[in-house]
C-alpha positions as CSV (number, residue, x, y, z in Angstrom):
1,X,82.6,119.8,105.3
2,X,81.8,116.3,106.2
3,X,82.0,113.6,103.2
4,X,79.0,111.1,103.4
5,X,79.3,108.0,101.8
6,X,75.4,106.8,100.9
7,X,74.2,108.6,103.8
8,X,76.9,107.8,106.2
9,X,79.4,110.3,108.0
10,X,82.9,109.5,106.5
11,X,84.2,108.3,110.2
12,X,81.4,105.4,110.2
13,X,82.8,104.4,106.4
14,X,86.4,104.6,107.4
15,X,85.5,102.0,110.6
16,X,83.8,99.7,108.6
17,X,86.5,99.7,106.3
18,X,89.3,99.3,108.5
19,X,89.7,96.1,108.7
20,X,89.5,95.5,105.2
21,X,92.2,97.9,104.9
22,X,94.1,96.6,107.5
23,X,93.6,92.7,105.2
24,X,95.3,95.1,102.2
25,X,97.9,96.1,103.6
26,X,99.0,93.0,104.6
27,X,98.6,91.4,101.2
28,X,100.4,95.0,100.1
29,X,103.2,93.8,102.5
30,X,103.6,90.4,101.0
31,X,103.2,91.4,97.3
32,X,106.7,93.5,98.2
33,X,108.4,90.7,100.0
34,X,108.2,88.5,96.8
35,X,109.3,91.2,94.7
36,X,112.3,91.8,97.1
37,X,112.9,88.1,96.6
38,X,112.0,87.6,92.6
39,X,114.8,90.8,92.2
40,X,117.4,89.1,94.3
41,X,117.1,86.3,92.2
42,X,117.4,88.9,89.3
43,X,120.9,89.9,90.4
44,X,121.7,86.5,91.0
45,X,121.1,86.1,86.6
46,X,122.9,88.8,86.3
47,X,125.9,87.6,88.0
48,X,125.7,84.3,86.4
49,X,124.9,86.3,82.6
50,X,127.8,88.6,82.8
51,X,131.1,86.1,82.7
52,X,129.7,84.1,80.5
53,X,128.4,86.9,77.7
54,X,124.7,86.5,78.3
55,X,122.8,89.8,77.4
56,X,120.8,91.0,80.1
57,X,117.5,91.2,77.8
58,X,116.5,88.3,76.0
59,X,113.2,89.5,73.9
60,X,112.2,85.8,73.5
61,X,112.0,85.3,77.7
62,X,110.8,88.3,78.4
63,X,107.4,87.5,76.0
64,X,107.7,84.0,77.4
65,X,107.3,85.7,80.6
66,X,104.4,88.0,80.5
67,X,102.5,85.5,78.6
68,X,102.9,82.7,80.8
69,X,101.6,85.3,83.4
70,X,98.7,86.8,81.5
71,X,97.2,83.0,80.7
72,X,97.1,82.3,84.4
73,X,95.3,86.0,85.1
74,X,91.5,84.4,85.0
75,X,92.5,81.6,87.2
76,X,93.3,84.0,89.8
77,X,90.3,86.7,89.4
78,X,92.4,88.4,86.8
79,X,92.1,90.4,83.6
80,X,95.2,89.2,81.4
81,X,95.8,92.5,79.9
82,X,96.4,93.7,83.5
83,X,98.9,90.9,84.0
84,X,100.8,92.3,80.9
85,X,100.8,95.8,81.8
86,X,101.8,94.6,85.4
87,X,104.5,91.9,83.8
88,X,105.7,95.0,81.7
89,X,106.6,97.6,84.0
90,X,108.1,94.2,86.8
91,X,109.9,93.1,83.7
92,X,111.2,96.4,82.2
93,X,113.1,97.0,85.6
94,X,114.5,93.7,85.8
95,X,116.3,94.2,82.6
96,X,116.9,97.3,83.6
97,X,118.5,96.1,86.9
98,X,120.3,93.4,84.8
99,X,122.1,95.8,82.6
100,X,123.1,98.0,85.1
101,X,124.7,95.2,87.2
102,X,126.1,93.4,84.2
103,X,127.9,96.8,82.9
104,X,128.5,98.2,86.8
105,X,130.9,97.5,89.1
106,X,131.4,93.6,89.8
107,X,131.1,94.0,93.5
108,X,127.4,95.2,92.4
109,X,126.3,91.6,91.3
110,X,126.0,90.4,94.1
């Protein structure tokens, strides 16, 4: 069974959207190189927090954070509560990441 898409066959949607998709997925591949490069710099505070008795989760940052994030949301197209929930889950793992460095192997840190 053939989908239609107002009228169309699916194959005449899918070409019209290709290049669109092909404009996503090179956003898609950029959106992961910067989280590749904000996490480095993750394990980089984890190996300066450890020796010097940091905690890996500082509540006050982490609201600092998201917040500074969600007020910048409309200037980019964005609904701030997405930002948040986004900022959550990116921030949840940092700490996450942080911890398990900090309490880990040192040879971990970096």
């Amino acid at each position: 069974m053939e989908r239609k898409a107002v009228g169309m066959p699916v194959t005449q949607v899918d070409a019209g959207l290709a290049g669109y998709r092909r404009r996503i997925d090179a956003i898609d591949d950029r959106i992961l190189a910067i989280l590749g490069e904000r996490f480095a710099v993750i394990r980089e505070v984890a190996a300066y927090k450890e020796p010097r008795g940091i905690p890996a989760v500082i509540p006050d940052r982490v609201v600092e954070v998201r917040e500074r994030c969600a007020a910048r949301a409309t200037a980019h197209g964005l609904e701030p509560d997405f930002v948040r929930a986004l900022y959550d889950l990116m921030i949840e793992e940092a700490c996450r990441m942080e911890s398990r460095l900090m309490t880990g192997p040192k040879s971990r840190l970096l």
